[in-house]
Every structure is written in C-alpha cells, then in structure tokens.
Predicted model as a PDB file, atoms N, CA, C, CB and O in Angstrom, pLDDT in the B-factor column:
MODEL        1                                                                  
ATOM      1  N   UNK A   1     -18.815  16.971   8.646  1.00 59.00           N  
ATOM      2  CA  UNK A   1     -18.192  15.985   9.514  1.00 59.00           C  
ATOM      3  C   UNK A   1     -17.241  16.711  10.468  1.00 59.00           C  
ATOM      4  CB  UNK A   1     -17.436  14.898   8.680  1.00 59.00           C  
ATOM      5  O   UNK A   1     -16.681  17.652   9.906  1.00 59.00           O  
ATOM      6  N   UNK A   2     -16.906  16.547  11.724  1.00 80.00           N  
ATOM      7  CA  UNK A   2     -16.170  17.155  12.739  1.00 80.00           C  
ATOM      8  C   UNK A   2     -15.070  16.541  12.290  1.00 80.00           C  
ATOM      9  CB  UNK A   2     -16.551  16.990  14.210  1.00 80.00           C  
ATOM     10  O   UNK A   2     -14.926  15.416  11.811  1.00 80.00           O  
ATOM     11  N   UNK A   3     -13.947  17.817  12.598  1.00 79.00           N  
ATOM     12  CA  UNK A   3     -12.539  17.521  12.190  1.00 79.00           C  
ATOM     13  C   UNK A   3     -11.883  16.142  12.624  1.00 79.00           C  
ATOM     14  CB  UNK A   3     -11.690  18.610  12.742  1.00 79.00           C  
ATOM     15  O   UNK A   3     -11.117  15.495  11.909  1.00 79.00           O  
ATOM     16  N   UNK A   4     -12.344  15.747  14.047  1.00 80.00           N  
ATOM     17  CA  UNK A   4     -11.586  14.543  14.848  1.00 80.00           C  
ATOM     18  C   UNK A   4     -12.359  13.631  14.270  1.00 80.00           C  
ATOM     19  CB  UNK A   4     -11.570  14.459  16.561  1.00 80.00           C  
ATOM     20  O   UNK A   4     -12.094  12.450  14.496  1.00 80.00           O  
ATOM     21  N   UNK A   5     -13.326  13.918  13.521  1.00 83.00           N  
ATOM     22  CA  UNK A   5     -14.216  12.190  12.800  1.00 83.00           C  
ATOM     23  C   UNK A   5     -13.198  12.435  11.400  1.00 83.00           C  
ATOM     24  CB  UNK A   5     -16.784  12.229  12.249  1.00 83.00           C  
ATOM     25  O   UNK A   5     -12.601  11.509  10.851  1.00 83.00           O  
ATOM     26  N   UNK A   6     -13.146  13.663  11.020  1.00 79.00           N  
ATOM     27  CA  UNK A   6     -12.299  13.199   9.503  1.00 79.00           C  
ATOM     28  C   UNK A   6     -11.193  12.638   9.504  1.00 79.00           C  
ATOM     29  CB  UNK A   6     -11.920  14.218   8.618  1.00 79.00           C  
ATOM     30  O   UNK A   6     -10.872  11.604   8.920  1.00 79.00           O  
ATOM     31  N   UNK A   7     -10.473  13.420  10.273  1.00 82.00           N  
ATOM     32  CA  UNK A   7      -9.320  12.883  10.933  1.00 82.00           C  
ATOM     33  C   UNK A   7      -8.797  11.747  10.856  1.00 82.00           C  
ATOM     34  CB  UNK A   7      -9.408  12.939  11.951  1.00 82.00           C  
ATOM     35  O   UNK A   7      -7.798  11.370  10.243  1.00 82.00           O  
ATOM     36  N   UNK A   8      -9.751  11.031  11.720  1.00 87.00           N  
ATOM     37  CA  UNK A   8      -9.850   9.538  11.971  1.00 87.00           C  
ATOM     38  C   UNK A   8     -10.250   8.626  10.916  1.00 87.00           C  
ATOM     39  CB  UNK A   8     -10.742   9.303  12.979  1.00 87.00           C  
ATOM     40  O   UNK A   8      -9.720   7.537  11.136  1.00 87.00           O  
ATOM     41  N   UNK A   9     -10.725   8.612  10.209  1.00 88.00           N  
ATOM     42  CA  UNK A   9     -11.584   8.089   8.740  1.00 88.00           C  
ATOM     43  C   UNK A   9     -10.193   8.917   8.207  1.00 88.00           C  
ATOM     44  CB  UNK A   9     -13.694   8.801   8.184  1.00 88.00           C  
ATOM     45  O   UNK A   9      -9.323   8.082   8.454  1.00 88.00           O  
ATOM     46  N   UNK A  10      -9.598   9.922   7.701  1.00 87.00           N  
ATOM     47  CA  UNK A  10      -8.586  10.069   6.858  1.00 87.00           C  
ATOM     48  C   UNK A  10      -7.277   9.007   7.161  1.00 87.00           C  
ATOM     49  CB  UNK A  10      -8.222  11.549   6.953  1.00 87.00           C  
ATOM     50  O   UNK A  10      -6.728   8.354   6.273  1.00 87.00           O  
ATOM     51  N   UNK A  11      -6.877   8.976   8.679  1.00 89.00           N  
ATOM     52  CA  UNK A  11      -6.100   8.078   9.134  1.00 89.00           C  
ATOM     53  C   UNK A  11      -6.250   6.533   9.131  1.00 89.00           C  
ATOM     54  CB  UNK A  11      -5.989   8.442  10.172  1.00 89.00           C  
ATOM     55  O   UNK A  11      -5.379   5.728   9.461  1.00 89.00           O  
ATOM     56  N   UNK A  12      -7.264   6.311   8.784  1.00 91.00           N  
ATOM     57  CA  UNK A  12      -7.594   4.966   8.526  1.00 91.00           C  
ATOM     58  C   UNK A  12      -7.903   4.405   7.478  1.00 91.00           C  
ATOM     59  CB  UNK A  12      -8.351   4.660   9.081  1.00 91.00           C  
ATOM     60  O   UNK A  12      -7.775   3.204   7.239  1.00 91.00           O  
ATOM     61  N   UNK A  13      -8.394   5.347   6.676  1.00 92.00           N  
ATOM     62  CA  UNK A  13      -8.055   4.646   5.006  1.00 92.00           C  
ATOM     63  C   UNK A  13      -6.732   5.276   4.450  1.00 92.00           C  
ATOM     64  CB  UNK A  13      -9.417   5.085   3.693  1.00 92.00           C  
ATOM     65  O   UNK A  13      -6.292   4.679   3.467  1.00 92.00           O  
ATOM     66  N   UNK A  14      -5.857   6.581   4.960  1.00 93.00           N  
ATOM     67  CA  UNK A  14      -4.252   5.951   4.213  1.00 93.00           C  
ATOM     68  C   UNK A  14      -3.809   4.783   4.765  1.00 93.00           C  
ATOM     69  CB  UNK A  14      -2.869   6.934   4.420  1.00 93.00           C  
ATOM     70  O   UNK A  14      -3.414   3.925   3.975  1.00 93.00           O  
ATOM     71  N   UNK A  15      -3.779   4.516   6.096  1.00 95.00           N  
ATOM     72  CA  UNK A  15      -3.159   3.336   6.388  1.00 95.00           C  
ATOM     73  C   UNK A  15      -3.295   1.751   5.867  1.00 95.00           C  
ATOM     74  CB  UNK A  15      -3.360   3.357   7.501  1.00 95.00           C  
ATOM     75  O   UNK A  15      -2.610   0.789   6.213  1.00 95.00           O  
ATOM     76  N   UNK A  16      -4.678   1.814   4.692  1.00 96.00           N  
ATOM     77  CA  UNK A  16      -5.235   0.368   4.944  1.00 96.00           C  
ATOM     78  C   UNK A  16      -4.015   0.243   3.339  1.00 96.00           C  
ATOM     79  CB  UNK A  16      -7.581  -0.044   4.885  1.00 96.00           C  
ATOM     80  O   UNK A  16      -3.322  -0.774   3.310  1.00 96.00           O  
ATOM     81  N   UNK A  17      -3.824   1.389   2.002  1.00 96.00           N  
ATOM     82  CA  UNK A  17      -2.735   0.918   1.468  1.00 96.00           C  
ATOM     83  C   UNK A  17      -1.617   1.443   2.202  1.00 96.00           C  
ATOM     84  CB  UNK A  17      -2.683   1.179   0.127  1.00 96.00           C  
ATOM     85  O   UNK A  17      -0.634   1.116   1.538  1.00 96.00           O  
ATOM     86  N   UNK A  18      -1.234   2.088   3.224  1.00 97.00           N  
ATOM     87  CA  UNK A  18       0.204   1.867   3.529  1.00 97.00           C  
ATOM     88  C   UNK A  18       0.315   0.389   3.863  1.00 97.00           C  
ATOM     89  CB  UNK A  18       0.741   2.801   4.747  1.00 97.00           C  
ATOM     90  O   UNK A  18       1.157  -0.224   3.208  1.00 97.00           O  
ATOM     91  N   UNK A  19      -0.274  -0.187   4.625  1.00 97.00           N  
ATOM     92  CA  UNK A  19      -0.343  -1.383   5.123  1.00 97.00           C  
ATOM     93  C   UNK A  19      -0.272  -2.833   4.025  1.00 97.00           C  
ATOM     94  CB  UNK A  19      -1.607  -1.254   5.892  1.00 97.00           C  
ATOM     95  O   UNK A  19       0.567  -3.728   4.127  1.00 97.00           O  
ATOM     96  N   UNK A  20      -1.517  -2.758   2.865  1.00 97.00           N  
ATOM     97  CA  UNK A  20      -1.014  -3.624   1.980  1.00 97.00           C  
ATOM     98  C   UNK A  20       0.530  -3.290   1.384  1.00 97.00           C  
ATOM     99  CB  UNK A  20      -2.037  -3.674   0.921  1.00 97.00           C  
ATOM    100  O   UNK A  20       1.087  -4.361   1.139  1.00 97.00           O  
ATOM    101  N   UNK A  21       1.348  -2.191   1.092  1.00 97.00           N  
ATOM    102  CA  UNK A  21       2.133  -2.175   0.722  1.00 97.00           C  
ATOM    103  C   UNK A  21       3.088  -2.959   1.429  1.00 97.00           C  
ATOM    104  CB  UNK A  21       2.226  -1.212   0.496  1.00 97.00           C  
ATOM    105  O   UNK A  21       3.728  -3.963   1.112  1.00 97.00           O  
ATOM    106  N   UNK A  22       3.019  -2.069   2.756  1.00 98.00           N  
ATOM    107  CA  UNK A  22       3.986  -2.907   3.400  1.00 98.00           C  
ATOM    108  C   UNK A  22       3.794  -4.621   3.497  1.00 98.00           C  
ATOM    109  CB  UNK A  22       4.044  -2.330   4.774  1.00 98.00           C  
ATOM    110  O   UNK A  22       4.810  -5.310   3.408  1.00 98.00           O  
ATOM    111  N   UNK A  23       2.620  -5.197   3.658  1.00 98.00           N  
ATOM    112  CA  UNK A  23       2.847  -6.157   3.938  1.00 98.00           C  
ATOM    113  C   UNK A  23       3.243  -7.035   2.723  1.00 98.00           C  
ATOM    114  CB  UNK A  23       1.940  -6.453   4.649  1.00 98.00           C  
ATOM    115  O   UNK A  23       3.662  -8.186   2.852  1.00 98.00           O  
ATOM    116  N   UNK A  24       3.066  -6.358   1.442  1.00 97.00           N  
ATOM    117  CA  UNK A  24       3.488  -7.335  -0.218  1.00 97.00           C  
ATOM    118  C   UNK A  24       5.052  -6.953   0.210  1.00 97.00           C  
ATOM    119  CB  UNK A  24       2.757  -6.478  -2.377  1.00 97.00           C  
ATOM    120  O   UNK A  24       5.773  -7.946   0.313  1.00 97.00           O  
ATOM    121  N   UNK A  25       5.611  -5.832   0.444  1.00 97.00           N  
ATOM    122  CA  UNK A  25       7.026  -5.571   0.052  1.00 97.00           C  
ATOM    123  C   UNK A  25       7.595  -6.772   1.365  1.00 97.00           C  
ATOM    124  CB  UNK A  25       7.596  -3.561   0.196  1.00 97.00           C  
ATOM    125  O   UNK A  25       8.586  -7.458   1.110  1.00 97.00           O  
ATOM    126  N   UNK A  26       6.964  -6.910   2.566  1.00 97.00           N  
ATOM    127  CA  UNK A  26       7.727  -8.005   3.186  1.00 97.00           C  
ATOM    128  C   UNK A  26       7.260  -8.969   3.152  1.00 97.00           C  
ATOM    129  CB  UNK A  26       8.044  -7.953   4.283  1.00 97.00           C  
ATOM    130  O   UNK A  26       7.496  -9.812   4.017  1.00 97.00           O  
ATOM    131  N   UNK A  27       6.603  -9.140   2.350  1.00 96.00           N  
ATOM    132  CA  UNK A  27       6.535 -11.311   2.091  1.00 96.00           C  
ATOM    133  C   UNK A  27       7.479 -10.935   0.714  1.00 96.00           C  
ATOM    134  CB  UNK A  27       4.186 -12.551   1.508  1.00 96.00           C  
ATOM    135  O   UNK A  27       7.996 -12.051   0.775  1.00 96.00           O  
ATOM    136  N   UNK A  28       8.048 -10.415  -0.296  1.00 95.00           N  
ATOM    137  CA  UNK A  28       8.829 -10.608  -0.872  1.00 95.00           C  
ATOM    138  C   UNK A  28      10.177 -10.558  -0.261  1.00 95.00           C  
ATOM    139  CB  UNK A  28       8.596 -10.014  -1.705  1.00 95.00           C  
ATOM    140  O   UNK A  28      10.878 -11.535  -0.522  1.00 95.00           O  
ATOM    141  N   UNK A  29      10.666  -9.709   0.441  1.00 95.00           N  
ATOM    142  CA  UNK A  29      12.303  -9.147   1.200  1.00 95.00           C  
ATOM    143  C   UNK A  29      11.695 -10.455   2.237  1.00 95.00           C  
ATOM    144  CB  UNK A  29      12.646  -6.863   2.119  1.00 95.00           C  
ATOM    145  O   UNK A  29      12.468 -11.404   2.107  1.00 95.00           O  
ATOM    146  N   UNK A  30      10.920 -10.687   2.905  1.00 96.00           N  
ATOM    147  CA  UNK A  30      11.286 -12.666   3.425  1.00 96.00           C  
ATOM    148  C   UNK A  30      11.544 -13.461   2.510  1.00 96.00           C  
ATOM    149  CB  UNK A  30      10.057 -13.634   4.086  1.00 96.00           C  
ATOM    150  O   UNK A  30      12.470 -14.196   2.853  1.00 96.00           O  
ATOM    151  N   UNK A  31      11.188 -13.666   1.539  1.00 95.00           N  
ATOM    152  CA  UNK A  31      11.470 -14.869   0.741  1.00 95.00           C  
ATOM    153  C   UNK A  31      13.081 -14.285   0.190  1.00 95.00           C  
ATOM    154  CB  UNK A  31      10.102 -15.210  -0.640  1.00 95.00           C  
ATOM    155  O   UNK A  31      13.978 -15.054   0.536  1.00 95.00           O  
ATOM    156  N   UNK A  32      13.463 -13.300  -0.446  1.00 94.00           N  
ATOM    157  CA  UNK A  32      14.424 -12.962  -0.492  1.00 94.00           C  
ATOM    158  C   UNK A  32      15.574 -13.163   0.840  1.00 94.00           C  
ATOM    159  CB  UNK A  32      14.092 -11.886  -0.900  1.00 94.00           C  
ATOM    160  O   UNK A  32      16.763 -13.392   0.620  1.00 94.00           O  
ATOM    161  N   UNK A  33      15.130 -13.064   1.911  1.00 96.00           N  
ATOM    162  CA  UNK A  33      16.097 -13.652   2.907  1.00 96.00           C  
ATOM    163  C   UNK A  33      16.600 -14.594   3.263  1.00 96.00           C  
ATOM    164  CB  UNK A  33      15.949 -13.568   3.638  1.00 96.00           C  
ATOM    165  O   UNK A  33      17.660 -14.827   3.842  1.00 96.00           O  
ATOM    166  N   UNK A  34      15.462 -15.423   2.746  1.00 96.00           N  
ATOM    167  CA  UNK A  34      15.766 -16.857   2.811  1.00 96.00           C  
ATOM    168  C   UNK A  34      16.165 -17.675   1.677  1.00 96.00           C  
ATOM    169  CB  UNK A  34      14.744 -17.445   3.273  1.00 96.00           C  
ATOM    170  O   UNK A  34      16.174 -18.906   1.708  1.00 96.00           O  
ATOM    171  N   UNK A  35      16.457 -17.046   0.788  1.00 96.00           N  
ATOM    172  CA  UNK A  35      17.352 -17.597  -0.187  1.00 96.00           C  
ATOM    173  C   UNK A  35      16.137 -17.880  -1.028  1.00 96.00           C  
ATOM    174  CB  UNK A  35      18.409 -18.887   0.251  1.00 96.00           C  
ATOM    175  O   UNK A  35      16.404 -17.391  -2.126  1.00 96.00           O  
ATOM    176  N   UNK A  36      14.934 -18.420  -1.077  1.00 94.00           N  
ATOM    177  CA  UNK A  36      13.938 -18.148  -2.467  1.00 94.00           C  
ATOM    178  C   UNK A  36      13.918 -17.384  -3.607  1.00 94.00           C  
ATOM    179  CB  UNK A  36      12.944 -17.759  -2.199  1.00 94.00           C  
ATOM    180  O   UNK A  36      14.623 -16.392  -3.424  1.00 94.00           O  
ATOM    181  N   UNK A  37      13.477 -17.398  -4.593  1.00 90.00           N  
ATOM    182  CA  UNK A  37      13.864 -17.045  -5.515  1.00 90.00           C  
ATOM    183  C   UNK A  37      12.018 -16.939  -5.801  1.00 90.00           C  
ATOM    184  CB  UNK A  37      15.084 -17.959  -6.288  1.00 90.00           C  
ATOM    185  O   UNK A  37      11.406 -18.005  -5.737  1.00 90.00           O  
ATOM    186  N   UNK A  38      11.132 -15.505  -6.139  1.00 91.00           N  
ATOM    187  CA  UNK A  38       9.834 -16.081  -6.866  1.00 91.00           C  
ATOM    188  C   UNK A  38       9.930 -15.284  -8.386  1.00 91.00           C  
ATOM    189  CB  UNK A  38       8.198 -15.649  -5.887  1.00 91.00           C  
ATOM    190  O   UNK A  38      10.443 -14.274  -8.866  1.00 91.00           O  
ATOM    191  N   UNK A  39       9.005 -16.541  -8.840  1.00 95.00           N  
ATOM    192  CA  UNK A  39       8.471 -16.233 -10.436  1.00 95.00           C  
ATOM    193  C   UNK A  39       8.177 -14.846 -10.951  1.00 95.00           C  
ATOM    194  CB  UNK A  39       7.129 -16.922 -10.685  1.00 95.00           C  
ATOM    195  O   UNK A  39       7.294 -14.171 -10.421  1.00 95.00           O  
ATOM    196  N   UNK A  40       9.140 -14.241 -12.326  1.00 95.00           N  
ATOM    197  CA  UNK A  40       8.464 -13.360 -12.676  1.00 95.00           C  
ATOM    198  C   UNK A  40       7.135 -12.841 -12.523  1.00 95.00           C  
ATOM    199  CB  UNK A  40       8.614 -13.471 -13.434  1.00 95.00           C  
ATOM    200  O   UNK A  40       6.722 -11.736 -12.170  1.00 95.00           O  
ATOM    201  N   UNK A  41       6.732 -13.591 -12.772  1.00 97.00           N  
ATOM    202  CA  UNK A  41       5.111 -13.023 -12.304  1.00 97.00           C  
ATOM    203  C   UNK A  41       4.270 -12.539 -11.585  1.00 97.00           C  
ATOM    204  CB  UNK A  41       4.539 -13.412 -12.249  1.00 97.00           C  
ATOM    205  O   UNK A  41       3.266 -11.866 -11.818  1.00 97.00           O  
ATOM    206  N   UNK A  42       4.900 -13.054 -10.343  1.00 95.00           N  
ATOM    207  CA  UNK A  42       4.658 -13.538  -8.879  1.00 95.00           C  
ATOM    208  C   UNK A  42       5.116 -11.840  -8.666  1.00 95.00           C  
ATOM    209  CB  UNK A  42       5.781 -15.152  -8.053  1.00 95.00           C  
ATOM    210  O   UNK A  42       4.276 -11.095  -8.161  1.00 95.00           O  
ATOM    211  N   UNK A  43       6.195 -11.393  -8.990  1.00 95.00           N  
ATOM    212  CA  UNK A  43       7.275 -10.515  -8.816  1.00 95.00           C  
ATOM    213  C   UNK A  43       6.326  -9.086  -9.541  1.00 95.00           C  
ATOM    214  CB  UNK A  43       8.917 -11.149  -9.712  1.00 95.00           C  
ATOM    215  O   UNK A  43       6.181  -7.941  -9.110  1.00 95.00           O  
ATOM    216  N   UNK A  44       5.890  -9.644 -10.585  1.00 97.00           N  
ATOM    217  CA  UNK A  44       5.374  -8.299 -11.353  1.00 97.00           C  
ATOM    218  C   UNK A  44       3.699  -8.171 -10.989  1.00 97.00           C  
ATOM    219  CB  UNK A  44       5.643  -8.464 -13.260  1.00 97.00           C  
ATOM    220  O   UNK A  44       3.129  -7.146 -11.363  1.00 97.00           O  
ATOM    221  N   UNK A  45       2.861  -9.302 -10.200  1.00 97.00           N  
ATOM    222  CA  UNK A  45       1.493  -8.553  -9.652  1.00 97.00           C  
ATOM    223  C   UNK A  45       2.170  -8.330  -8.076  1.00 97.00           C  
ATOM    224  CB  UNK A  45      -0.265  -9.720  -9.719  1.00 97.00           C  
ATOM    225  O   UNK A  45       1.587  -7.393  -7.531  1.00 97.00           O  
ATOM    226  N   UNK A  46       2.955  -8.773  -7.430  1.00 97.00           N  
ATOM    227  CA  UNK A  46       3.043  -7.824  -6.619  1.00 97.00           C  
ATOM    228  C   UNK A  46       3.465  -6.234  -6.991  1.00 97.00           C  
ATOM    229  CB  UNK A  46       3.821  -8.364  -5.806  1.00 97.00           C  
ATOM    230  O   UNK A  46       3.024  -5.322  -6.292  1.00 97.00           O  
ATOM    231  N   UNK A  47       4.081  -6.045  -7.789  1.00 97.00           N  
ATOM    232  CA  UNK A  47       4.472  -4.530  -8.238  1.00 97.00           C  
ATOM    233  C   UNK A  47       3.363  -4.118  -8.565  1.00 97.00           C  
ATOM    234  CB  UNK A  47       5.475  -4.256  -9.389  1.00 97.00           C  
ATOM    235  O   UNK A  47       3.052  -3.088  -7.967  1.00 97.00           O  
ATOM    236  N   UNK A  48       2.394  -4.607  -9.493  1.00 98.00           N  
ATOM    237  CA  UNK A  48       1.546  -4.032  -9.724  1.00 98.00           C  
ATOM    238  C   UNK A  48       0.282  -3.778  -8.696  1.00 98.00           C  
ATOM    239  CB  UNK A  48       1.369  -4.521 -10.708  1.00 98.00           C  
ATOM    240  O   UNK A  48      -0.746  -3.119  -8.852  1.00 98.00           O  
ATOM    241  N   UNK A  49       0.756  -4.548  -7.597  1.00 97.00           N  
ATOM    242  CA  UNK A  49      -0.324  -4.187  -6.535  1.00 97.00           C  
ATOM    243  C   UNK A  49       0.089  -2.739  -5.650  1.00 97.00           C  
ATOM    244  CB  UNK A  49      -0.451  -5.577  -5.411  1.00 97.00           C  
ATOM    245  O   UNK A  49      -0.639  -1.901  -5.116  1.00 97.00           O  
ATOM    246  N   UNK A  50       1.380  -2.831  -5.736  1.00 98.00           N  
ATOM    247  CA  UNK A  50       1.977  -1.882  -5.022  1.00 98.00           C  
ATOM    248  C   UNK A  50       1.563  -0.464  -5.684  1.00 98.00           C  
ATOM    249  CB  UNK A  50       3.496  -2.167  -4.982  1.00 98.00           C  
ATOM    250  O   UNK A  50       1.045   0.504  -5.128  1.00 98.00           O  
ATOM    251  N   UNK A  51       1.906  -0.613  -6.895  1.00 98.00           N  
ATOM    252  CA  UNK A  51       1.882   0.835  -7.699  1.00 98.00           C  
ATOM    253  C   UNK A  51       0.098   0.849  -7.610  1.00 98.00           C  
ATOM    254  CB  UNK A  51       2.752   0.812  -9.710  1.00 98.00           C  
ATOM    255  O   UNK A  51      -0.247   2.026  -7.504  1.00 98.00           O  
ATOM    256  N   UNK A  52      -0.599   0.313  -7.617  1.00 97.00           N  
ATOM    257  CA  UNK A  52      -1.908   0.607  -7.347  1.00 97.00           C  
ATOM    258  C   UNK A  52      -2.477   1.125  -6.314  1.00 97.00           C  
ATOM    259  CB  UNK A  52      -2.439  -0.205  -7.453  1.00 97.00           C  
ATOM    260  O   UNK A  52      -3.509   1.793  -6.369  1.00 97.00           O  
ATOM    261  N   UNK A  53      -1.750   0.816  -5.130  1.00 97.00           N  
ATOM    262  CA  UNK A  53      -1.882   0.783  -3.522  1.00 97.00           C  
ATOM    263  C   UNK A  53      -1.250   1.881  -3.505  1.00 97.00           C  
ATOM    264  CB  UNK A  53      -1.270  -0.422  -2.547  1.00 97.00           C  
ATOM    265  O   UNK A  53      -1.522   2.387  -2.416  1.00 97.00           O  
ATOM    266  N   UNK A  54      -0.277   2.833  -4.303  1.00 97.00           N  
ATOM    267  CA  UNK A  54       0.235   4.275  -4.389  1.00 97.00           C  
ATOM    268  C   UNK A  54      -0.413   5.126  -5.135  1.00 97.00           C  
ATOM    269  CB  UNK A  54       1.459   4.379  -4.833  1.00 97.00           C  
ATOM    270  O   UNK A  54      -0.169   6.316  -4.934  1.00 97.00           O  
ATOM    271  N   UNK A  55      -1.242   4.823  -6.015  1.00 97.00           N  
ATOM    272  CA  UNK A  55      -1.959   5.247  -6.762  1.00 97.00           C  
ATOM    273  C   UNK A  55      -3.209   5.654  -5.898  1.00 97.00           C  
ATOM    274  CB  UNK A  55      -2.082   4.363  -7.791  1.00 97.00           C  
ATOM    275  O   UNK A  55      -3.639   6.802  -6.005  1.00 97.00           O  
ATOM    276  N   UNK A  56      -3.859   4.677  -4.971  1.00 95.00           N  
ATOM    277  CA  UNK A  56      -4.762   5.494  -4.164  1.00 95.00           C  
ATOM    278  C   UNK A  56      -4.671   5.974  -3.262  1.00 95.00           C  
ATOM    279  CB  UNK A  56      -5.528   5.179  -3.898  1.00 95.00           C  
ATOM    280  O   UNK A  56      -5.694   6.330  -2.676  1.00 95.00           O  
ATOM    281  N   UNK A  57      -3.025   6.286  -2.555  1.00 95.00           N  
ATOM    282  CA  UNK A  57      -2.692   7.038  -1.658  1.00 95.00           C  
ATOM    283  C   UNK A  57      -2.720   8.555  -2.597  1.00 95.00           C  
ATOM    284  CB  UNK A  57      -1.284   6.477  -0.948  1.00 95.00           C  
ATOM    285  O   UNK A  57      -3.288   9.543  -2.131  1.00 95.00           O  
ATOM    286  N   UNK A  58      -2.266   8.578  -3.503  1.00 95.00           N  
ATOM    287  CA  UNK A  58      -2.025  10.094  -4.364  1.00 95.00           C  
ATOM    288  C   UNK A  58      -3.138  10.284  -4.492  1.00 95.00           C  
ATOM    289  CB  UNK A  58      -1.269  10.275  -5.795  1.00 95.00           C  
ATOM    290  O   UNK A  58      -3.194  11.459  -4.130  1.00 95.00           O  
ATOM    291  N   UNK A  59      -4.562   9.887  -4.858  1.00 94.00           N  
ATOM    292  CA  UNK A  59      -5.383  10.013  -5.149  1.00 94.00           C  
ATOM    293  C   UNK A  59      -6.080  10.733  -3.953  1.00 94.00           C  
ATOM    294  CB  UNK A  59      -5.683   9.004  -5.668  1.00 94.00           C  
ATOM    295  O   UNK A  59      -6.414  11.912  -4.068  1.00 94.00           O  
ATOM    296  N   UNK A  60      -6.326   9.958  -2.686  1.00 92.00           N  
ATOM    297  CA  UNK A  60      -6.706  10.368  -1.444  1.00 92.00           C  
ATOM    298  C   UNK A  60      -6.027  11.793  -1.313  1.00 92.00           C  
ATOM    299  CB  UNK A  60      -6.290   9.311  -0.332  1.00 92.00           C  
ATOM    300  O   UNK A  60      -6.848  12.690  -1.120  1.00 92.00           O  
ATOM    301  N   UNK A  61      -4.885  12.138  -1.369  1.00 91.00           N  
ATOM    302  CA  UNK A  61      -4.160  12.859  -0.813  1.00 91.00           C  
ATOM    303  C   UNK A  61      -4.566  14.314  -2.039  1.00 91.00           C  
ATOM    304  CB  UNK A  61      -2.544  12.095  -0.620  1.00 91.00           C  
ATOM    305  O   UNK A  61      -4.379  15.462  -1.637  1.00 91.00           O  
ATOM    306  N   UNK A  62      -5.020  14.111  -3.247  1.00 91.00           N  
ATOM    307  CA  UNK A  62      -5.429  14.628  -4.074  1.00 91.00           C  
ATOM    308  C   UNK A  62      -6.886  15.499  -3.928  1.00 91.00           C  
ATOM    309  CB  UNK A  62      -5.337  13.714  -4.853  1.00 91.00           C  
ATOM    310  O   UNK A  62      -7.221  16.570  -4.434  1.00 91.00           O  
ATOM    311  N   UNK A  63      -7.691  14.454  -2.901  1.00 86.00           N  
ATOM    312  CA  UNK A  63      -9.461  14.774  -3.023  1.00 86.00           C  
ATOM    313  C   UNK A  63      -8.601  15.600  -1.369  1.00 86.00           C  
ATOM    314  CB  UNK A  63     -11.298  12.865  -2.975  1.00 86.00           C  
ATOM    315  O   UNK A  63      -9.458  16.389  -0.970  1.00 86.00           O  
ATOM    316  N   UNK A  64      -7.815  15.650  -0.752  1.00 83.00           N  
ATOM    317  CA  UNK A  64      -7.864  16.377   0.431  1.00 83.00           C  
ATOM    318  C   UNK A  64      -7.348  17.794   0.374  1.00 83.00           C  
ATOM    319  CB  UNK A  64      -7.172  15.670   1.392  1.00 83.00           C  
ATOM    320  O   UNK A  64      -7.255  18.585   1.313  1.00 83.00           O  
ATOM    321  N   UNK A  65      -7.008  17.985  -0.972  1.00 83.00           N  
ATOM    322  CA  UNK A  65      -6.054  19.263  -1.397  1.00 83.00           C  
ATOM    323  C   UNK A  65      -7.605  19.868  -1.771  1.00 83.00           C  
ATOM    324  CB  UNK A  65      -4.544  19.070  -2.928  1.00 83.00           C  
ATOM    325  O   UNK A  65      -7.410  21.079  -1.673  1.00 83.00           O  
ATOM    326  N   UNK A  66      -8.524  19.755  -2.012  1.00 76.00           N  
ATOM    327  CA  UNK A  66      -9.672  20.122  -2.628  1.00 76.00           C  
ATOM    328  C   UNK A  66     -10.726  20.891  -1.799  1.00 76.00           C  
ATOM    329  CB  UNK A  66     -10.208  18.980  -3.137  1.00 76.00           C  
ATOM    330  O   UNK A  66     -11.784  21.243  -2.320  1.00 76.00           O  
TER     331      UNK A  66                                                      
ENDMDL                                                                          
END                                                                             
C-alpha cells in the first residue's frame, strides 16, 4: 500500500475511536452541566465504552509498531 493511502486509512480509523470517545465523554460533561444527574449504569457502559474505544486505539497503535 503507498505510504499516503496508509496514512490516510491509519488517520481515519484512529479517529473513528477518538471520536466515539469524545463524543460519550460530552453527552455526559452536558448532562453534568446542566445539573442532571445519570444512572449508575448509564455512567458505567459509558466507561466501559470508553475503555474499549482505548483499547483499540493501543491496539492499532500496537499492529503499527510491527
């Protein structure tokens, strides 16, 4: 694959979990702004989406050390 195609395909699948991350961590810090309060639960699959969504950034970043 040519460097500017990997490149591009590398830059576009870290971004798709930087992006879910970011977008779980700010629908929680909104509801937190606005005085809401959500359910344990609610609270712990977003974490767990997050730590997953970091999990395949390390991972990616793992198969590129290779």
């Amino acid at each position: 694959m040519e460097n500017e195609t990997m490149s591009a395909k590398m830059i576009h699948d870290l971004n798709q979990p930087l992006n879910s991350i970011k977008m779980i961590s700010g629908g929680i810090l909104y509801m937190l702004n606005q005085g809401k309060s959500l359910p344990e639960e609610e609270v712990a699959r977003c974490m767990k989406e997050i730590s997953a969504q970091a999990d395949r950034i390390a991972a990616m970043l793992v198969d590129l050390r290779k």
